[in-house]
VEXGU-801059 format. One line per field, with one value per residue: y, x, z of N, C-alpha, C in turn; residue in three letters. Coordinates in nm, 3 decimals. Example, Ala and Ser with C-alpha at 12.3 -4.5 7.8 and 13.67 -1.06 7.14 Angstrom:
n_c2 = -0.569	-0.225
n_c1 = 1.319	1.285
n_c3 = 0.780	0.708
ca_c2 = -0.450	-0.106
ca_c1 = 1.230	1.367
ca_c3 = 0.780	0.714
c_c2 = -0.330	0.003
c_c1 = 1.320	1.290
c_c3 = 0.780	0.787
type = ALA	SER
***
This chain:
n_c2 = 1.672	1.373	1.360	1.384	1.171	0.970	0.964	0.854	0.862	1.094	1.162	1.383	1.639	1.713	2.031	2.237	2.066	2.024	2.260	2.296	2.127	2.227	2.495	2.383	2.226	2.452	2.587	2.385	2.336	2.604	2.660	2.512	2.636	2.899	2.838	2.792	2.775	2.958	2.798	2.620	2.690	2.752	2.491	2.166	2.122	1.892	1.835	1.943	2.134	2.297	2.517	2.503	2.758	2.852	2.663	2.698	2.914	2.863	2.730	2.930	3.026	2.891	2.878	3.160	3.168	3.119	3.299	3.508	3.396	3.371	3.633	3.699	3.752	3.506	3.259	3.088	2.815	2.503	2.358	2.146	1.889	1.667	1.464	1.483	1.770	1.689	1.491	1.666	1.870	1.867	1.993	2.250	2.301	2.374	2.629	2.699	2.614	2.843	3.095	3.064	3.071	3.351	3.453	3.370	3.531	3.746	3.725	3.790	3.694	3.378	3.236	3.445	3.532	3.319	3.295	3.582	3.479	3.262	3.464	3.610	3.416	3.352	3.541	3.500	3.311	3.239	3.313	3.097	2.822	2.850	2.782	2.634	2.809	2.893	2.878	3.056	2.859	2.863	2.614	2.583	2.540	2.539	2.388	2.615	2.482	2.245	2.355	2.419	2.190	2.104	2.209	2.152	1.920	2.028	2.145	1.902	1.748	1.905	2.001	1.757	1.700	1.941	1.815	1.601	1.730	1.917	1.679	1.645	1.559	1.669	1.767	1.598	1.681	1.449	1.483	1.582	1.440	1.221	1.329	1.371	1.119	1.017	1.162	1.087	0.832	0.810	1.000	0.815	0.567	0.712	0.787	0.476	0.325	0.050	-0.300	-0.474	-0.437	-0.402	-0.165	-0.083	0.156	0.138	0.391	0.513	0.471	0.272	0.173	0.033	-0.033	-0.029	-0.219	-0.519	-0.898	-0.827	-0.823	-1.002	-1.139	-1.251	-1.275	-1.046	-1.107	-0.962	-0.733	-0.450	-0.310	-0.014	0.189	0.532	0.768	0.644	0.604	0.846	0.967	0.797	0.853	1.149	1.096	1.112	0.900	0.604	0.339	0.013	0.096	0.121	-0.118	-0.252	-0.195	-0.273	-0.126	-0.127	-0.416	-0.621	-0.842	-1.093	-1.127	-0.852	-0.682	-0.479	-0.108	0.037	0.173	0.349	0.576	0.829	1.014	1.263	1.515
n_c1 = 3.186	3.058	3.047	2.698	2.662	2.777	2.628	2.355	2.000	1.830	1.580	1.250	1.034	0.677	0.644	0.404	0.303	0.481	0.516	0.285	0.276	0.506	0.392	0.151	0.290	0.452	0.229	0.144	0.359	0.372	0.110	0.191	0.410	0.247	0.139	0.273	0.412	0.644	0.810	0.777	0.954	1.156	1.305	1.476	1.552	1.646	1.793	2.183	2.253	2.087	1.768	1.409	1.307	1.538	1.545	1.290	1.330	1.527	1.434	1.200	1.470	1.516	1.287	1.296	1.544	1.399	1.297	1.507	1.654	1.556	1.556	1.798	2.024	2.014	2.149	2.304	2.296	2.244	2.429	2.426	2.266	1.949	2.021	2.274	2.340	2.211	2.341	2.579	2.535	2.628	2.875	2.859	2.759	2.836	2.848	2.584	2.497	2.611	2.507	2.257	2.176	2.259	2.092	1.882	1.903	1.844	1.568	1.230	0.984	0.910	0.726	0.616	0.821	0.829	0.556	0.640	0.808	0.688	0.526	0.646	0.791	0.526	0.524	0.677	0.647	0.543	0.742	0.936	0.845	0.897	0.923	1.303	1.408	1.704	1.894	2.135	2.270	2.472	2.602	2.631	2.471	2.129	1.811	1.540	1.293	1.353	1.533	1.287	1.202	1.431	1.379	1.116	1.246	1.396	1.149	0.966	1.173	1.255	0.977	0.936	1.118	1.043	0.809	0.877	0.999	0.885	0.630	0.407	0.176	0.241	0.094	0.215	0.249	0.106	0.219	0.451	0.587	0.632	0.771	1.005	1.075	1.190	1.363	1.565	1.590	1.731	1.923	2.079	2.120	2.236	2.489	2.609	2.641	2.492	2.342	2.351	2.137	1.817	1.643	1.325	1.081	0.768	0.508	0.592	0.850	1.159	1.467	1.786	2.116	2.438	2.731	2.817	2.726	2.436	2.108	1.902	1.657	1.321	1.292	1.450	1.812	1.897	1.719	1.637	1.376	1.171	0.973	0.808	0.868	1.067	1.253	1.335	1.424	1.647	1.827	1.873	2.016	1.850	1.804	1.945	2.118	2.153	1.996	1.704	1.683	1.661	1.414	1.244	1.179	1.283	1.343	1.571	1.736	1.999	2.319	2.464	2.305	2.298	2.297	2.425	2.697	2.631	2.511	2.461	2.275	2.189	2.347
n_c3 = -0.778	-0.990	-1.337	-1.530	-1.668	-1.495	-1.258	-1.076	-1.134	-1.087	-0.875	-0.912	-0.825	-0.771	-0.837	-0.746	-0.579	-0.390	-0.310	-0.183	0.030	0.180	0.295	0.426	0.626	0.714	0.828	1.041	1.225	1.326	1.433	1.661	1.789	1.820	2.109	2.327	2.642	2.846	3.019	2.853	2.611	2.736	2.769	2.689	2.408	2.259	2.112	2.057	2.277	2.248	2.324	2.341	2.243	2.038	1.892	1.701	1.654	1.467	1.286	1.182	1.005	0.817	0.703	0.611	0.468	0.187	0.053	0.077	-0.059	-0.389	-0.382	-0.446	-0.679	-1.017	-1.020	-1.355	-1.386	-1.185	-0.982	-0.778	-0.648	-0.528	-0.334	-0.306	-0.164	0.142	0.197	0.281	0.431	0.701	0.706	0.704	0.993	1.227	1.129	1.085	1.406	1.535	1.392	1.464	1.751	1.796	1.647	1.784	2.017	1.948	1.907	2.029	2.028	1.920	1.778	1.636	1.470	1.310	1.216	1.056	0.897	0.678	0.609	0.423	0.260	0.136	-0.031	-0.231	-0.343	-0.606	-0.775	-0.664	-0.811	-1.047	-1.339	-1.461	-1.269	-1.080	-0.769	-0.501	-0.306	0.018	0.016	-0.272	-0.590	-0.660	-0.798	-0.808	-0.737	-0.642	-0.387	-0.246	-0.166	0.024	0.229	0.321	0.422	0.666	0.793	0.845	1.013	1.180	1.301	1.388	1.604	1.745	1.840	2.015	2.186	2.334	2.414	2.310	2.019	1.689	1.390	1.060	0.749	0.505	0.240	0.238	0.423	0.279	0.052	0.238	0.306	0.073	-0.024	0.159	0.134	-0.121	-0.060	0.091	-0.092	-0.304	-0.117	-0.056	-0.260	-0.471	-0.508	-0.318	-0.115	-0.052	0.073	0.245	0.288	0.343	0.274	0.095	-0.005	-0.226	-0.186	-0.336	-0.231	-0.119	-0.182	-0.367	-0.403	-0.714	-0.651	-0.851	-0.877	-0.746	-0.373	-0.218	-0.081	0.107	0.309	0.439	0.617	0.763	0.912	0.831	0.968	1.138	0.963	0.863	1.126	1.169	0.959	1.001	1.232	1.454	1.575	1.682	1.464	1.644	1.843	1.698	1.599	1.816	1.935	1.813	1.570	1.332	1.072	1.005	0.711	0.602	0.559	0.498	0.563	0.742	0.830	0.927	0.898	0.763	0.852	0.990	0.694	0.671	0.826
ca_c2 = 1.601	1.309	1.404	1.339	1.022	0.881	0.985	0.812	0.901	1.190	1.158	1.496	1.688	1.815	2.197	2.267	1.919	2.070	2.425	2.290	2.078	2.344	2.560	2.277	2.210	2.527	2.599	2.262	2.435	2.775	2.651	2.421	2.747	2.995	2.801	2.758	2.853	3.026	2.686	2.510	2.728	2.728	2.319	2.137	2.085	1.764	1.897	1.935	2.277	2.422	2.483	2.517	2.889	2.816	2.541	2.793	3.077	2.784	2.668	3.050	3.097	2.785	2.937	3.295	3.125	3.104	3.454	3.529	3.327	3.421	3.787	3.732	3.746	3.391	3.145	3.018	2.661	2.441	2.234	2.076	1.819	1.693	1.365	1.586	1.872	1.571	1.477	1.788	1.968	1.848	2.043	2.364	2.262	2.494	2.776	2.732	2.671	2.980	3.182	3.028	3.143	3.480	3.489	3.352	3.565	3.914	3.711	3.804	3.584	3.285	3.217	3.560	3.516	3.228	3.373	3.683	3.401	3.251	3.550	3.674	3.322	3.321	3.643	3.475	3.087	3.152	3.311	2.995	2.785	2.894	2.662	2.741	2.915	2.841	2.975	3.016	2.863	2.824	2.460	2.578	2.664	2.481	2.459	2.659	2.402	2.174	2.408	2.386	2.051	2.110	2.317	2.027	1.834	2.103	2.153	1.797	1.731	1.982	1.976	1.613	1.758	1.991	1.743	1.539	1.838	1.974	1.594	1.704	1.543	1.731	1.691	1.615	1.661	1.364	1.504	1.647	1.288	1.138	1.387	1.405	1.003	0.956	1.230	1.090	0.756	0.859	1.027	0.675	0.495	0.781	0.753	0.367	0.291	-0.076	-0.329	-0.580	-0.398	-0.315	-0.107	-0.031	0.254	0.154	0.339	0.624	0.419	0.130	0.164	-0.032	0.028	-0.109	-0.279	-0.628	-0.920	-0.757	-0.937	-1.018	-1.191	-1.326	-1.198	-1.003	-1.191	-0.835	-0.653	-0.376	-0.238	-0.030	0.298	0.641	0.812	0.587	0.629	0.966	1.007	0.718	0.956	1.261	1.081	1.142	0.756	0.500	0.169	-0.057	0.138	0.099	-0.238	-0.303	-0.121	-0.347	-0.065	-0.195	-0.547	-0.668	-0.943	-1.113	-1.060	-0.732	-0.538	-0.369	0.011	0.156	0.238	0.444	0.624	0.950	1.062	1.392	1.548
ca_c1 = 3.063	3.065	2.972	2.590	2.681	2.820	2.498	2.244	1.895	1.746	1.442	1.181	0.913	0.631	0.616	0.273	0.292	0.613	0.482	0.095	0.288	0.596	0.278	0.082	0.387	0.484	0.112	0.164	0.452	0.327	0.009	0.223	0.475	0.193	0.093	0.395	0.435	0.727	0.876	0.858	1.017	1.333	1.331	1.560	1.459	1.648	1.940	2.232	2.262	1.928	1.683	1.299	1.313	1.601	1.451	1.191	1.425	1.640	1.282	1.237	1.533	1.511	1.178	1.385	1.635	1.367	1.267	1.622	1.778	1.498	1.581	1.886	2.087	1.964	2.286	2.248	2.318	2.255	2.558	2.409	2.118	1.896	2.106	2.441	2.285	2.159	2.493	2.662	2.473	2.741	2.986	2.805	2.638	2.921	2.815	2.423	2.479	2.634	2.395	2.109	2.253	2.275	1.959	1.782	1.922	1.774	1.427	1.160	0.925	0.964	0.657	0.597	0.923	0.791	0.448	0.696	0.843	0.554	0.443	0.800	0.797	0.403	0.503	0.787	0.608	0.550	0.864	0.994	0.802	0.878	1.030	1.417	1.481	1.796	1.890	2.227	2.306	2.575	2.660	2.630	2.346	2.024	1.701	1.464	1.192	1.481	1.568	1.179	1.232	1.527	1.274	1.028	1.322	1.404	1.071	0.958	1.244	1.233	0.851	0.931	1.185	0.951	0.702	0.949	1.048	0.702	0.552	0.300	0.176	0.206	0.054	0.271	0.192	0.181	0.274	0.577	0.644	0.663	0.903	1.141	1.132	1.259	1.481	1.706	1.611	1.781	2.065	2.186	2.194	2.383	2.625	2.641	2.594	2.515	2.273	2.307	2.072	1.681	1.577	1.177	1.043	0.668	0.438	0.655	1.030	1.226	1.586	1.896	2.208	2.519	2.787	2.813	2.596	2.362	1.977	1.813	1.493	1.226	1.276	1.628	1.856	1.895	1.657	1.571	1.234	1.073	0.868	0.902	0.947	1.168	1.363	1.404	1.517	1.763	1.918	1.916	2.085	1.795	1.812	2.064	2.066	2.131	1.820	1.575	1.643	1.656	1.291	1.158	1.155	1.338	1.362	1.679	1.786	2.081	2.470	2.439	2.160	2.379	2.287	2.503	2.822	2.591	2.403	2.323	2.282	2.211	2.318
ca_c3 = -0.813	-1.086	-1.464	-1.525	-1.671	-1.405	-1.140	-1.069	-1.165	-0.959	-0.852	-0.893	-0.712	-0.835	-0.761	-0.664	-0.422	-0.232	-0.235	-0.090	0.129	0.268	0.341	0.516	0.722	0.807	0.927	1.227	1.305	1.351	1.503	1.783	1.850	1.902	2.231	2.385	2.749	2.880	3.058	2.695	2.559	2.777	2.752	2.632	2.208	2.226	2.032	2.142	2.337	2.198	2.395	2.233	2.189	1.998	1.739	1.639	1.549	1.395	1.180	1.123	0.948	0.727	0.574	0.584	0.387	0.054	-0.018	0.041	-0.186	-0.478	-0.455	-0.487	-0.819	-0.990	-1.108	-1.462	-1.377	-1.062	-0.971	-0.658	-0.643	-0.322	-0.237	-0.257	-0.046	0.201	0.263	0.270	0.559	0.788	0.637	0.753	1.074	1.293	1.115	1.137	1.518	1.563	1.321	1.567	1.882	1.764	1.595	1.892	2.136	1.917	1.883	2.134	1.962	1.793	1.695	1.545	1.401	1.189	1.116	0.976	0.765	0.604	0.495	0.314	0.173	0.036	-0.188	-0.343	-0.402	-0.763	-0.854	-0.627	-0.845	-1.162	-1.406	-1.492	-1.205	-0.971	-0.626	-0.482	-0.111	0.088	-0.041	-0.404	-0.672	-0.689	-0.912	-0.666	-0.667	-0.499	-0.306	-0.165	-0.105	0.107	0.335	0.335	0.515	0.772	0.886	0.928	1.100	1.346	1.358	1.490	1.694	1.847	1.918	2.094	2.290	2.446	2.452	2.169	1.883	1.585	1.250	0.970	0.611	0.428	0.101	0.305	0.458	0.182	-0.001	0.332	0.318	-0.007	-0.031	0.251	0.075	-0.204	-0.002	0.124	-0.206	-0.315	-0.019	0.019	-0.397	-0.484	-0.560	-0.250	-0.014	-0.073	0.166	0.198	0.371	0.253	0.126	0.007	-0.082	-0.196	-0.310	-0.341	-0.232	-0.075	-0.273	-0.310	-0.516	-0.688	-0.661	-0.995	-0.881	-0.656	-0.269	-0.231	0.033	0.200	0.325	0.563	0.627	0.830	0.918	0.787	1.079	1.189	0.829	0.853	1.245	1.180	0.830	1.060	1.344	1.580	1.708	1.619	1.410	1.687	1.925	1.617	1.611	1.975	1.965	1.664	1.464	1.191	1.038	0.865	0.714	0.545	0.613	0.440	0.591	0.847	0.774	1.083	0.919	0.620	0.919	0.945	0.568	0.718	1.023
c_c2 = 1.527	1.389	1.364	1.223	0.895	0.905	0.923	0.872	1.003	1.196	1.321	1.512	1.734	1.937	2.211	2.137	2.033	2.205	2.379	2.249	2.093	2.417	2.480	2.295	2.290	2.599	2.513	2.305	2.522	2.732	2.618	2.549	2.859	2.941	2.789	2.828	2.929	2.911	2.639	2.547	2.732	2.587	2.312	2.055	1.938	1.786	1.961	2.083	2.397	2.368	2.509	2.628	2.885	2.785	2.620	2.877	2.968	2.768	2.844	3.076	2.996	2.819	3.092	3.258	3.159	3.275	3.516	3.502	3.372	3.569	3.804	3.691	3.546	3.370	3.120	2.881	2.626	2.347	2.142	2.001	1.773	1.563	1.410	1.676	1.788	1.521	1.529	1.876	1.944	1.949	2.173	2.372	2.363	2.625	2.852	2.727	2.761	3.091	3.184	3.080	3.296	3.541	3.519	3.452	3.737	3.867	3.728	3.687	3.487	3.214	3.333	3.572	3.414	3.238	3.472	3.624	3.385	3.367	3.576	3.520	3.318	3.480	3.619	3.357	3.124	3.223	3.128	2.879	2.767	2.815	2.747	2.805	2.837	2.972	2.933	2.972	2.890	2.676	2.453	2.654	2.531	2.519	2.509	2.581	2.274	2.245	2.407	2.239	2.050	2.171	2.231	1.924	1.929	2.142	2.038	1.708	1.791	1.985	1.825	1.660	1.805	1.938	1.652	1.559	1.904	1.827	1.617	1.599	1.628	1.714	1.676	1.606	1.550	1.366	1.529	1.537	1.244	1.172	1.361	1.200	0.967	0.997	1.138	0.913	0.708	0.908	0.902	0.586	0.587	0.802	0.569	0.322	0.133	-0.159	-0.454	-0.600	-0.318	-0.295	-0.020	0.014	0.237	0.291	0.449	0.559	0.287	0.208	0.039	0.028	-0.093	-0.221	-0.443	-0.722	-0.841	-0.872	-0.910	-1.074	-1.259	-1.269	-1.184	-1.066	-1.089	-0.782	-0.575	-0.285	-0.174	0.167	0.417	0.726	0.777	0.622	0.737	1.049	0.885	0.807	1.085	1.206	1.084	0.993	0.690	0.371	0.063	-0.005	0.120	-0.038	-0.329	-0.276	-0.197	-0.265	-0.085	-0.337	-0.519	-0.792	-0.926	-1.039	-0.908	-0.605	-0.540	-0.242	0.082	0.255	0.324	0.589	0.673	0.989	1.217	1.443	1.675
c_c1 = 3.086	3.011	2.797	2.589	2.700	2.720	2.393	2.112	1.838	1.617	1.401	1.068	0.829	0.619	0.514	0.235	0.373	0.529	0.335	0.158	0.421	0.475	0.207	0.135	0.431	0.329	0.086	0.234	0.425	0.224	0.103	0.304	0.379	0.162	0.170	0.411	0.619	0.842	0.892	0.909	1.177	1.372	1.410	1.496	1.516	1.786	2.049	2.267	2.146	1.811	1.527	1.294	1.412	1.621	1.384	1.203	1.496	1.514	1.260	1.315	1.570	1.368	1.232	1.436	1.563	1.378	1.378	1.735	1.705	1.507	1.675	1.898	2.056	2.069	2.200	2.238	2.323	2.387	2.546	2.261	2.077	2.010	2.233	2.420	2.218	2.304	2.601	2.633	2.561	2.865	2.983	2.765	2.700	2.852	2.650	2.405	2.521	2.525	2.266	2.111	2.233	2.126	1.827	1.776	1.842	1.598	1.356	1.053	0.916	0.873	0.606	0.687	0.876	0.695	0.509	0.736	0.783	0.517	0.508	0.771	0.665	0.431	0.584	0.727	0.596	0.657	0.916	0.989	0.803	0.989	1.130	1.508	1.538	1.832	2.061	2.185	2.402	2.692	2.686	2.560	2.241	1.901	1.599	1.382	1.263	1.516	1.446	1.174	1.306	1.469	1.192	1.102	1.385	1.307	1.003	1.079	1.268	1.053	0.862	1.012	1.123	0.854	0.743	0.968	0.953	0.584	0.424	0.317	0.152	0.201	0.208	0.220	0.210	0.229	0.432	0.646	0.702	0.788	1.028	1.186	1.241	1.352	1.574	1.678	1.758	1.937	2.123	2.221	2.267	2.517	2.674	2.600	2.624	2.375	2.222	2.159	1.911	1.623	1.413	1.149	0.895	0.565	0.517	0.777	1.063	1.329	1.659	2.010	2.311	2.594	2.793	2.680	2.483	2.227	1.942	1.662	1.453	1.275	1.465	1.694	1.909	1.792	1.635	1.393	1.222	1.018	0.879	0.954	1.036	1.249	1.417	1.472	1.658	1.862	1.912	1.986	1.994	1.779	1.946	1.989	2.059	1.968	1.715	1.603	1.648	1.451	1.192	1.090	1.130	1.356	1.527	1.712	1.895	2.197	2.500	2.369	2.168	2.387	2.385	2.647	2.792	2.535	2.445	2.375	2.289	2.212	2.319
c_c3 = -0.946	-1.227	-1.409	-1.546	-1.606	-1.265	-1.155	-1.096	-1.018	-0.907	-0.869	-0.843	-0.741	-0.799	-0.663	-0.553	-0.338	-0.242	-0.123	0.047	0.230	0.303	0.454	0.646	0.834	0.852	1.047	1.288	1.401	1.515	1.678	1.836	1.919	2.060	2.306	2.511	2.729	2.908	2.955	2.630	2.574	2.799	2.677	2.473	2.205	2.135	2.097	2.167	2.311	2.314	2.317	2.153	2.049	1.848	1.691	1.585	1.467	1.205	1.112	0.990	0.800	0.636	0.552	0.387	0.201	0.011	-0.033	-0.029	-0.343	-0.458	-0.470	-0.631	-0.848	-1.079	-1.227	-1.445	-1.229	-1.087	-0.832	-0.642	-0.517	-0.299	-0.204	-0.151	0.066	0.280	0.294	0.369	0.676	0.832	0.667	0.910	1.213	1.310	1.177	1.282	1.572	1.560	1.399	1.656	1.882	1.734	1.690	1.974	2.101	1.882	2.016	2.114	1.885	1.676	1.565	1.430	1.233	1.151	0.986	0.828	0.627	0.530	0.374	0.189	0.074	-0.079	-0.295	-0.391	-0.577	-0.838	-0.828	-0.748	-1.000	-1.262	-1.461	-1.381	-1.093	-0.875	-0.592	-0.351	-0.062	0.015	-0.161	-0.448	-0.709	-0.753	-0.781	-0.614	-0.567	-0.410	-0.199	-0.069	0.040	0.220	0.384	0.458	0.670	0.837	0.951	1.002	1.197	1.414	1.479	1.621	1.809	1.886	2.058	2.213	2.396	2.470	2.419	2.064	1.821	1.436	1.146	0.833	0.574	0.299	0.136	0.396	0.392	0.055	0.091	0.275	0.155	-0.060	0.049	0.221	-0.029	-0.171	0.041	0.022	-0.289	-0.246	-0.025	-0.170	-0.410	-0.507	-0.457	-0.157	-0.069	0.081	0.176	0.302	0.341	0.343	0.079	-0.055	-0.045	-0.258	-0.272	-0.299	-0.179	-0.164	-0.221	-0.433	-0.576	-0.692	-0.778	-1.025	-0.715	-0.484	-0.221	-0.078	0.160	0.208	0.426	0.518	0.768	0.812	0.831	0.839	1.115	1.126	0.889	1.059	1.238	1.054	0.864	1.223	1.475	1.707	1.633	1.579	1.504	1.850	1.855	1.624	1.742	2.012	1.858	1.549	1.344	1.236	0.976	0.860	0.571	0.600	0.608	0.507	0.742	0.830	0.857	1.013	0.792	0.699	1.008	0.750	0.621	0.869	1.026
type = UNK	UNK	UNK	UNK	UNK	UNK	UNK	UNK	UNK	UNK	UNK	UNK	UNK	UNK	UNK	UNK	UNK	UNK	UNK	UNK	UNK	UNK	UNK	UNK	UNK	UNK	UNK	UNK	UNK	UNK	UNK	UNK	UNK	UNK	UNK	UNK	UNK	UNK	UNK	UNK	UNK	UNK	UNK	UNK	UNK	UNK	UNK	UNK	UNK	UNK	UNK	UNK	UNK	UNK	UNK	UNK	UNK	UNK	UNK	UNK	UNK	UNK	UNK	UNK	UNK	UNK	UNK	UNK	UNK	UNK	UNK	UNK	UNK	UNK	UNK	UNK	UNK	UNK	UNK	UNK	UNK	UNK	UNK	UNK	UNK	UNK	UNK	UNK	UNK	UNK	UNK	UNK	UNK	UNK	UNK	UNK	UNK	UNK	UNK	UNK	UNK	UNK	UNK	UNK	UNK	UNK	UNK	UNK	UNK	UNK	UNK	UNK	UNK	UNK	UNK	UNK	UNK	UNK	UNK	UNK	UNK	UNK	UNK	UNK	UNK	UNK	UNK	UNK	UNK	UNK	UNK	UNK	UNK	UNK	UNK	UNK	UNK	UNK	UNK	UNK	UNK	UNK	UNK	UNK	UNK	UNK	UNK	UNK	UNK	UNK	UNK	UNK	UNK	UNK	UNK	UNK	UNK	UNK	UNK	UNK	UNK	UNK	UNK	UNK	UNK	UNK	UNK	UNK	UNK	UNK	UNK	UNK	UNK	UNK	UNK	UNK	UNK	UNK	UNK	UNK	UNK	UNK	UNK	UNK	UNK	UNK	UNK	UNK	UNK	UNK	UNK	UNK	UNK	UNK	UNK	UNK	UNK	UNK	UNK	UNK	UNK	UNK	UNK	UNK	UNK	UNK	UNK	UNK	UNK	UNK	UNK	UNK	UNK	UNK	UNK	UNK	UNK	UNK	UNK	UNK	UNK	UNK	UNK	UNK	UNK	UNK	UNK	UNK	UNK	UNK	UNK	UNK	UNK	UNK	UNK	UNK	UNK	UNK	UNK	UNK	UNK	UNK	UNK	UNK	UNK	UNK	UNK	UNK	UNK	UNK	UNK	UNK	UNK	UNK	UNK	UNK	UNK	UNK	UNK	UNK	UNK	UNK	UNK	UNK	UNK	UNK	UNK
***
């Protein structure tokens, strides 16, 4: 990982937002799992080799993950921030489909499973919360309220998932929108660094990225735009760049504002 000097500005979260709106989240969740027949459950989630049951122990173990990382022993120093951990989930993704598999196969319930969660997680929120304090993971050592974050992006991404999967709408937070979008904002001008390309996700994100002229005024000769949904299934791989723009998802213009060979930020 570069010095600080050499990193780009991090964006931050406020606590009590991500905690209201990891709570929120994982209450649409919850709600959409308790109903779940028997048949939607053995459906196919849309992922590859999971079936719904599956996704739910997977979502489970991603709100597991907090309370278990705050009782453990707490690092003095984070060495991993959200656009690094964003692009780094790859790097693991073996292991967690294993860990799922396994997990799934000793769950009877999945929704109970993630009620069980919730609860473990609401006795830890204000250690979570607590300024100072870092968590180890897998990928490293993070400040815990990032580490909430990182939760924020695993449940509205599988929440979407699971809506996908049972042909459900389900709510999404928009406090928890608006964090996932600009996190994995953020993760692509940290992968693709530069000044040619403004990319606007409105109303939550604009960045820059992509090397090459940079713009200095009046309307940039690159641009992409478009949804936030859209954003964030195109930086988890769930569609592709040339299907969003076959679908008029996304806009782009200029030579430049070709996102495909930046895309997925996270898979």
């Amino acid at each position: 990982m570069p010095p600080a000097s050499r990193r780009a500005r991090v964006r931050s979260y406020d606590p009590d937002r991500t905690r209201a709106a990891l709570t929120a989240q994982i209450g649409h969740a919850l709600d959409a799992a308790r109903v779940l027949t028997a048949d939607q459950l053995a459906a196919p989630s849309g992922l590859p080799n999971w079936d719904v049951h599956q996704l739910l122990v997977h979502i489970a173990r991603q709100i597991e993950a907090v309370p278990r990382a705050i009782e453990a022993e707490a690092p003095a120093k984070a060495d991993l921030d959200l656009p690094t951990w964003a692009r780094s989930t790859g790097d693991i993704a073996d292991r967690l489909d294993a860990d799922t598999r396994e997990a799934a196969a000793g769950t009877a319930r999945a929704a109970s499973r993630i009620e069980e969660a919730a609860e473990q997680l609401a006795r830890v929120m204000d250690r979570a919360v607590e300024p100072g304090r870092n968590v180890r993971i897998t990928l490293g050592t993070m400040r815990a309220t990032d580490f909430l974050v990182t939760r924020l992006v695993e449940l509205v991404v599988h929440t979407d998932d699971l809506a996908r999967a049972i042909g459900t709408g389900i709510p999404l937070d928009r406090q928890a929108l608006a964090a996932v979008t600009r996190l994995l904002a953020d993760a692509l001008a940290a992968r693709a660094p530069g000044n040619s390309v403004e990319v606007r996700i409105p109303p939550y994100a604009a960045v820059q990225c992509v090397s090459g002229p940079r713009h200095t005024r009046g309307t940039p000769s690159n641009v992409v735009e478009t949804d936030p949904m859209t954003w964030i299934r195109l930086a988890t791989g769930r569609t592709t760049w040339g299907a969003a723009l076959d679908a008029a998802a996304v806009t782009a213009s200029g030579d430049r504002a070709d996102l495909a060979a930046y895309l997925p930020v996270l898979a």
